[in-house]
ZAVOLO-49959 format. One line per 10 residues: their letters; for each residue x, y, z of C-alpha. Coordinates in steps of 0.5 Angstrom, whole numbers, plus 500, padded with zeros to 3 digits. Layout:
% ZAVOLO-49959
A	X,Y,Z; ...
//
This chain:
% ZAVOLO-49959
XXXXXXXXXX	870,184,428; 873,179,424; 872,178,417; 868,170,417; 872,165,414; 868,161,410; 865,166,406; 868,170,402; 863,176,401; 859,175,406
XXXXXXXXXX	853,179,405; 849,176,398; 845,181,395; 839,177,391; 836,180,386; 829,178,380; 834,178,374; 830,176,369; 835,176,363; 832,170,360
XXXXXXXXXX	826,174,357; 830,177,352; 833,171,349; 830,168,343; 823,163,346; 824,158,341; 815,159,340; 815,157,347; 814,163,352; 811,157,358
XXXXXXXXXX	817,158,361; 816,166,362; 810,165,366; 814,159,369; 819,164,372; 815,170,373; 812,166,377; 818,162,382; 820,170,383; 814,171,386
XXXXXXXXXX	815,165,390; 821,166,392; 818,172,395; 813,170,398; 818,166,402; 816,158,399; 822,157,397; 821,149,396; 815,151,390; 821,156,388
XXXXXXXXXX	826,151,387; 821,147,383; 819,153,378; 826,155,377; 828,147,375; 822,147,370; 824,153,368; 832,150,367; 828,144,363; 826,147,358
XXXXXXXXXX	830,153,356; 839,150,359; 841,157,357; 837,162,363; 842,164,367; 837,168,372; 834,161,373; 841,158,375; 842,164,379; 836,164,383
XXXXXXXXXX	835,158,384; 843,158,387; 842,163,392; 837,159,394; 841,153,396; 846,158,399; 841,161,404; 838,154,406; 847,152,407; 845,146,400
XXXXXXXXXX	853,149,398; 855,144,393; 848,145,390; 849,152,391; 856,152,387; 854,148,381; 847,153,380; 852,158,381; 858,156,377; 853,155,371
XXXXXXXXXX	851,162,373; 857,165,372; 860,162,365; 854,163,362; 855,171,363; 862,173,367; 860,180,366; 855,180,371; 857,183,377; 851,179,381
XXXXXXXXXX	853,172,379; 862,173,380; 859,174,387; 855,169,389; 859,165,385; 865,167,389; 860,166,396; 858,159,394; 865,157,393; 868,161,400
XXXXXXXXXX	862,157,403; 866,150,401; 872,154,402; 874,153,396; 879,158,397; 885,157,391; 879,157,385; 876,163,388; 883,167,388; 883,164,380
XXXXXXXXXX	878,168,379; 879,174,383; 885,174,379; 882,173,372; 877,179,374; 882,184,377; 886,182,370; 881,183,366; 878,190,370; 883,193,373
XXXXXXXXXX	879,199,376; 874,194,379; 877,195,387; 872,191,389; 876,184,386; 882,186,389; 879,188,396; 876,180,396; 883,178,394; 886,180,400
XXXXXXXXXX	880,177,405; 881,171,400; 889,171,402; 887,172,409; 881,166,409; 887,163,407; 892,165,413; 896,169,408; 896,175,412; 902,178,410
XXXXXXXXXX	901,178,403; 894,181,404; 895,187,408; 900,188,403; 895,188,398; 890,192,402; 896,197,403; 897,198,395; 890,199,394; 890,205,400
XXXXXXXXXX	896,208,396; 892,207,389; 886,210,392; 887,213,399; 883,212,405; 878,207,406; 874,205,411; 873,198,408; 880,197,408; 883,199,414
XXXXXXXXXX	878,195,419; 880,189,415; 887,191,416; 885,191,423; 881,185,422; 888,181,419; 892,185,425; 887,182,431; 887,176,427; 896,176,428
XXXXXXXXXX	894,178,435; 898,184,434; 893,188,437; 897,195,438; 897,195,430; 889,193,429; 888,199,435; 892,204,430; 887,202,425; 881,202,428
XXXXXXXXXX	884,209,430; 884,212,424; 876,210,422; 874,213,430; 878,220,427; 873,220,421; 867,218,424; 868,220,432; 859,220,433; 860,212,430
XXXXXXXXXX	859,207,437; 861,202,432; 869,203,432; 869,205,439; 865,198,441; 871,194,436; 876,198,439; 874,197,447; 874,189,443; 881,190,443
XXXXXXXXXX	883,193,449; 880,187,452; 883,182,448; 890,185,449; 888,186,457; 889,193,458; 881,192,461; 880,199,464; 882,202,456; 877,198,455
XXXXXXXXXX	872,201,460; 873,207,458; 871,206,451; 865,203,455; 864,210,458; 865,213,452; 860,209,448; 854,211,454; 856,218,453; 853,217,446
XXXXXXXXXX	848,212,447; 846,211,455; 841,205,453; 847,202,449; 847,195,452; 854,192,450; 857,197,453; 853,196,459; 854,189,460; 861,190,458
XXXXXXXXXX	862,194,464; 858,190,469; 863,185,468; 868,189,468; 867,192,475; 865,185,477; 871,183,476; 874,189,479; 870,187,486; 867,192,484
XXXXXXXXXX	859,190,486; 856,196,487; 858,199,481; 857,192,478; 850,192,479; 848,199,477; 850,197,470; 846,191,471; 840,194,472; 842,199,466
XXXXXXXXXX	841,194,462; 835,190,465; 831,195,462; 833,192,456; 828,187,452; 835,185,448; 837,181,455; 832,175,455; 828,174,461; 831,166,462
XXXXXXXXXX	838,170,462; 836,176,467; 833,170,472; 839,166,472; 843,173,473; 838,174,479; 839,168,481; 846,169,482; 847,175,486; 841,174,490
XXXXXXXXXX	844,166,492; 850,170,495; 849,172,503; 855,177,503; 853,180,497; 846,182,500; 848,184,506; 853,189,503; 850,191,497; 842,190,498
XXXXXXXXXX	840,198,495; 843,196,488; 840,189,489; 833,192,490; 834,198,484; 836,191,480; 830,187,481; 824,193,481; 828,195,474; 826,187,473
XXXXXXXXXX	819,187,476; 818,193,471; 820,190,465; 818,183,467; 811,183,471; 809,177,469; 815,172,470; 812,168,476; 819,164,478; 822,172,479
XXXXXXXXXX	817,173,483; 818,168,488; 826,170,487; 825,176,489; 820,175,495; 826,171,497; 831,177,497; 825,181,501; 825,176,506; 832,175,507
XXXXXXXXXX	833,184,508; 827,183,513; 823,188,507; 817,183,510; 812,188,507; 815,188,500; 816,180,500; 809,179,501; 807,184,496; 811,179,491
XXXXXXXXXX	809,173,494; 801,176,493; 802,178,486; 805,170,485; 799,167,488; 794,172,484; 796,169,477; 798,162,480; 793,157,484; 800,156,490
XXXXXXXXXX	802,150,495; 799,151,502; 806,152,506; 806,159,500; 800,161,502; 802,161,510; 809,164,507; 804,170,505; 800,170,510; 806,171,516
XXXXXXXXXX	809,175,511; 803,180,511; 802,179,519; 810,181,520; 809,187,517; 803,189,519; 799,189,513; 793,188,516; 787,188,512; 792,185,507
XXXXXXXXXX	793,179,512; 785,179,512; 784,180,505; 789,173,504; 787,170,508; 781,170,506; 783,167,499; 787,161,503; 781,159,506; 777,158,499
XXXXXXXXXX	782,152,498; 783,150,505; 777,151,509; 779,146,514; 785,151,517; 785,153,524; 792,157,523; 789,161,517; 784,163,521; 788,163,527
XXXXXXXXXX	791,169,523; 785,171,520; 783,173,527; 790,177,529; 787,181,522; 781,182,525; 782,184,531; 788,189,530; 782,192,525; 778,192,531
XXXXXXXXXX	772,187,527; 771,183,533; 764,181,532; 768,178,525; 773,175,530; 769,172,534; 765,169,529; 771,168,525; 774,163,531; 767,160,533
XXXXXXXXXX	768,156,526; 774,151,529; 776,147,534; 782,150,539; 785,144,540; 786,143,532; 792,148,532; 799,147,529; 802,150,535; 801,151,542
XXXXXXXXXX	803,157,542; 796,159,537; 792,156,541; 793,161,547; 793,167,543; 787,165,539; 783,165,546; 786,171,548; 784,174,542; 777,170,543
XXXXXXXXXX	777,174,550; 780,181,548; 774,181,542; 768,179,547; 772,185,552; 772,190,546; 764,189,546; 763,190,553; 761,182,554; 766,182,561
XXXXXXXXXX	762,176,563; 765,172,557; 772,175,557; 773,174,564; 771,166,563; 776,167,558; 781,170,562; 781,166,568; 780,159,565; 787,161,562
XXXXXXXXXX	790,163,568; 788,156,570; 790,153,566; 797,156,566; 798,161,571; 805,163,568; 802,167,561; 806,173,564; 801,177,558; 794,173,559
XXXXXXXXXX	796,175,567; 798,183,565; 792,184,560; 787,182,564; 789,185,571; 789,192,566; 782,190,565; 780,189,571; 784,195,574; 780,198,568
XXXXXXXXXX	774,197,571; 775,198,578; 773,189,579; 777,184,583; 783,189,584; 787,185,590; 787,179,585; 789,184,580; 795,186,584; 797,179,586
XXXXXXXXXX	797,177,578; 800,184,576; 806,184,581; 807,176,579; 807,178,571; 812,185,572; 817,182,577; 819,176,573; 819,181,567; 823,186,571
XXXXXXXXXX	824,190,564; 817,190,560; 815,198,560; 808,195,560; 807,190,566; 810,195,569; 806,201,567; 800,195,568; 803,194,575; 803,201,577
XXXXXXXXXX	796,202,574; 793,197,579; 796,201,585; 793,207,582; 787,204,582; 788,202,589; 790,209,591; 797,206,593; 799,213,589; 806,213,593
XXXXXXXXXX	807,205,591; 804,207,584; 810,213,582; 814,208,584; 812,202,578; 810,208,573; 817,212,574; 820,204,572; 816,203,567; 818,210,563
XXXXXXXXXX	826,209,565; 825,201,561; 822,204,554; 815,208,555; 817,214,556; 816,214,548; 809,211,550; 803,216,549; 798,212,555; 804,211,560
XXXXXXXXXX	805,218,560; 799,219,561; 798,215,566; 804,217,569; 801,224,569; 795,221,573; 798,219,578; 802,225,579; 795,229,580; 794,224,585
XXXXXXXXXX	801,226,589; 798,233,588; 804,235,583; 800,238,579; 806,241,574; 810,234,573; 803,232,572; 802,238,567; 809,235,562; 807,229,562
XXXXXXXXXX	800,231,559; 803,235,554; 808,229,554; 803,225,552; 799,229,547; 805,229,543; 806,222,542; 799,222,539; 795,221,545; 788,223,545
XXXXXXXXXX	788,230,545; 782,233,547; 781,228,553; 788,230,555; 787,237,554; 781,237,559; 785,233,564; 790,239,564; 784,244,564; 780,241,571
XXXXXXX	788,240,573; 788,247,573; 781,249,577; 782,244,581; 789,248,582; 785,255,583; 781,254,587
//
């Protein structure tokens, strides 16, 4: 709010006086021409040409006092103030009259603080054209420039008696009061201004000014309130209070008025990242605030589509929230406009992998491969995709094409061959599957998972069930509480016609977590046909229809139970 010490007006008003075309030429009108045509290079912005034009001009003809002027804002624009002055100062004695040239005479002089001069004249002016206001309002900011603040207020007091109110000379007077750092006195004027014009945001935005810099920080809040009453977008106000609540340990509210004013183009993207940055470095803040996070970053993704190193940020951010499907979104866009690092691609792909996104985990995988053709890990991955979309003629030529032993990971190599085993099984090649399985096994016989899947397969199929029972019983009772090697286990005995033993696994099975589980239930209902308990068997059909079991097999199970019940 502060008037600029320094300069005394401010704001110079430019104009294309021409008064030397009056004057009498002497024969020679060249320097018309001359001058006509620096207006119009000044104009067009060639200021430099401008300048050049104008001297001509003061060459040939010393009295034309437009040259001078023009070519003295010039100067004044381009901060050439000593230039400026004397331009200016022959400006001015050649024609005191002209309001324009005082001005920017008085500007020249303000710009070198040349403060005693410009009082001399102000004085001479407000002498010599006592109804003129304005010279008396540029003497009191000249006393004030000056640091004689009390004698400016008393002349801004004087002119408000003379002329009534103004709302020029109240916000000054409230501009000298702030300066004093008397605030209570600047609030009273800005007061004034605020009754007059109360739709005006600007005098609520110097009062909120005011109040924070005499510390009352909530009158400057409600100030701040008020404004987005007139103006929801108003971006002082917005960053004002989110520093206000920041401070108040107010996070939440903090970062709803954050992300407010990311939606505006005023805040420069640098500025919002390192913003970003700031909260999404904080552990605690994420972990207690990560719904005004998220609302935070979609307002800057939707402004800033395209700023890549967000991107990357933000990825972080999802990653950390354990959002792996966002965080992949992220990540894939980066690496759709950007040629990434293999460790990003791997990044995105456990990412897609982890949230389940299997025709995304292919589709990235894919994209990877064209840079790093010699993975197993992405094709390790590409085949989880695969099999998980049920392509397994694509898997199996998928994993054809790499070494098992060129994994990363141990831990890849067996599941790769599981996968390997599972698709040849999906399409029936038991022959192929079953070699996969028992080399496994015999390679280690404590895969608890290779021993479960294949022991089901063979119950499945009816094959091999005393082998299948020993690997099955091996696999449940050392992981006691795995609904599905219990379920497996229990399907064995089925198989087996060990009906009684079989309740016994598949009530377990239910007990540790597969009552929500469609095909436990199912097998559950089974195994009670077999008991002749025939309308528990019934519940658990029905059970398993509401889970999303396969409705019309289940429905024809439940039909042939009660036949088999009549007849």
């Amino acid at each position: 709010m502060k008037v600029r010490t320094g300069m005394v007006l401010g704001v110079l008003v430019v104009t294309g006086l021409l008064s030397c075309f009056g004057q009498e030429t002497r024969g020679n009108n060249d320097y018309q021409y001359v001058l006509i045509e620096a207006v119009k290079q000044k104009n067009l912005g060639n200021l430099s040409e401008a300048v050049k034009l104008y001297n001509l001009v003061i060459k040939e003809k010393e009295d034309c006092d437009a040259a001078y002027y023009e070519v003295g804002t010039i100067y004044l624009m381009t901060n050439q103030f000593e230039l400026a002055r004397k331009n200016l100062e022959t400006a001015y004695f050649l024609d005191e009259n002209n309001k324009w040239y005082t001005l920017a005479y008085l500007n020249s002089l303000g710009a070198l603080e040349d403060y005693e001069t410009i009082a001399e004249i102000l004085k001479e002016k407000k002498e010599s054209d006592p109804e003129e206001v304005e010279w008396e309002y540029q003497l009191a900011t000249v006393y004030f420039s000056m640091g004689k603040s009390r004698k400016a207020i008393r002349m801004l007091e004087n002119i408000e008696k003379d002329r009534g109110f103004s709302e020029k000379i109240t916000l000054l007077k409230a501009s000298i009061y702030e300066s004093d750092e008397k605030y209570d006195l600047a609030m009273d004027e800005v007061k004034k201004v605020m009754e007059l014009f109360p739709e005006a945001i600007q005098f609520r935005i110097v009062a909120a000014e005011l109040s924070m810099k005499s510390g009352d920080a909530a009158a400057a809040a409600g100030f701040y309130h008020k404004i987005l009453d007139m103006d929801s977008t108003n971006i002082f106000a917005l960053t004002n209070l989110t520093d206000y609540y920041r401070k108040e340990n107010n996070f939440g509210k903090s970062l709803q008025y954050l992300a407010l004013s990311f939606q505006s183009q005023q805040i420069d993207v640098k500025r919002k990242l390192a913003i970003m940055s700031y909260y999404l470095s904080d552990k605690e803040i994420i972990n207690k605030y990560p719904e005004e996070l998220d609302r935070l970053i979609q307002v800057f993704v939707g402004q800033h589509p395209d700023a890549f190193d967000g991107r990357l940020l933000v990825a972080d951010f999802y990653i950390q929230t354990q959002d792996y499907g966002e965080a992949f979104r992220h990540l894939e866009y980066f690496l759709a406009k950007n040629l990434g690092t293999f460790p990003m691609y791997m990044q995105a792909i456990l990412l897609a992998n982890a949230a389940s996104l299997n025709s995304e985990l292919i589709g990235i995988c894919n994209t990877a491969l064209r840079y790093y053709s010699d993975s197993a890990d992405i094709r390790f991955f590409k085949a989880i995709g695969l099999y998980e979309e049920e392509m397994y003629e694509e898997l199996i030529t998928n994993l054809d094409s790499v070494s098992f032993n060129s994994f990363s990971q141990e831990e890849y190599v067996v599941q790769a061959q599981m996968l390997y085993a599972e698709a040849f099984y999906r399409l029936n090649d038991y022959t192929k599957s079953d070699s996969i399985f028992e080399v496994l096994i015999e390679e280690d016989p404590e895969n608890y998972m290779v021993l479960n899947n294949y022991s089901y397969y063979l119950a499945e199929r009816g094959e091999k069930l005393k082998q299948a029972r020993e690997w099955s019983q091996k696999a449940s009772w050392n992981n006691p509480d795995n609904a599905t090697f219990l379920d497996t286990y229990a399907w064995v005995l089925y198989k087996m016609e060990l009906y009684a033993d079989a309740e016994k696994y598949i009530l377990d099975a239910l007990e540790k977590g597969g009552k929500n589980d469609p095909e436990v239930n199912e097998h559950a209902g089974d195994i009670q046909v077999a008991l002749e308990s025939f309308e528990i068997a019934k519940s658990y059909y029905q059970k398993a229809i509401i889970l999303g079991g396969e409705k019309e097999r289940l429905e024809e199970k439940i039909e042939t139970m009660n036949r088999r019940q009549n007849e």
